[in-house]
Phi, psi and omega in degrees: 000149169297129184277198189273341175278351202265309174313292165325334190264313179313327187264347205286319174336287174327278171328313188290314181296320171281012177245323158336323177255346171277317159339323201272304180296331191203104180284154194291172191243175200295171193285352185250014197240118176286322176274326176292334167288305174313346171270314181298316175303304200286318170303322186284339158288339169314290182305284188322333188264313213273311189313312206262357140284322135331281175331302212315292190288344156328273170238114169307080198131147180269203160345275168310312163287351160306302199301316188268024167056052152209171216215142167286119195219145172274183215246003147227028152122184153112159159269139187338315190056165191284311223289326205287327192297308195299292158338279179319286214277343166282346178269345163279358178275340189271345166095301208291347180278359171296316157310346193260083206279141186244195204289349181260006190063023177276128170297136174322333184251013159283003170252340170282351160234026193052073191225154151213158159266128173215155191299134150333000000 
C-alpha cells in the first residue's frame, strides 16, 4: 500500500497541475477583487475534481499519482466505477477524512470509498 508521503507529494502534483490549468484558462484576478479571487480558487477546485475523476477512471490514477508510481484499486477488485473516483475526491477536498489514517495507512476517505492506493 502507499504511505503517506506518496500520497502527499501525488496530491500537492495534482493540485499544482490544476491551479496551471485554471491559470490558463481563467486568467488570475487582481489581488483586490475578492470575489473574483473566491471564483477563480472554486474553478481550480472544480479543475481538480474533474481531473482527478476523469484520470482516475481512466488509467486508474492521477496525474501525481502516475508521476509518484502508485495507482487507485477498489479494495475487492473489479472496475473503479465513477462514484468511488468521486467520492474519494470530494472528501478529500474537505482535508481532514484524508488525514485520518487507520493502522494500513488507508486515509477515511478510501475507506469510505472502498479504495485502497498502492505502489505500481
Amino acid at each position: 500500500m502507499a504511505r503517506f508521503g506518496r500520497r502527499l507529494i501525488a496530491l500537492v502534483i495534482d493540485w499544482w497541475a490544476a491551479v496551471l490549468i485554471a491559470g490558463v484558462l481563467f486568467p488570475n484576478p487582481a489581488p483586490d477583487d475578492a470575489g473574483r479571487i473566491m471564483l477563480h480558487q472554486t474553478i481550480i477546485a472544480a479543475v481538480f475534481v474533474v481531473h482527478r475523476v476523469l484520470v482516475i477512471l481512466v488509467l486508474a490514477g492521477s496525474l501525481g499519482q502516475h508521476i509518484v508510481g502508485v495507482r487507485v484499486v477498489p479494495l475487492r477488485g473489479g472496475w473503479i466505477g465513477w462514484w468511488r473516483p468521486l467520492v474519494r475526491t470530494a472528501l478529500i477536498l474537505l482535508v481532514v477524512p484524508a488525514l485520518v489514517l487507520d493502522q494500513d495507512q488507508r486515509g477515511l476517505h478510501d475507506r469510505i470509498a472502498g479504495t485502497v492506493l498502492v505502489r505500481r
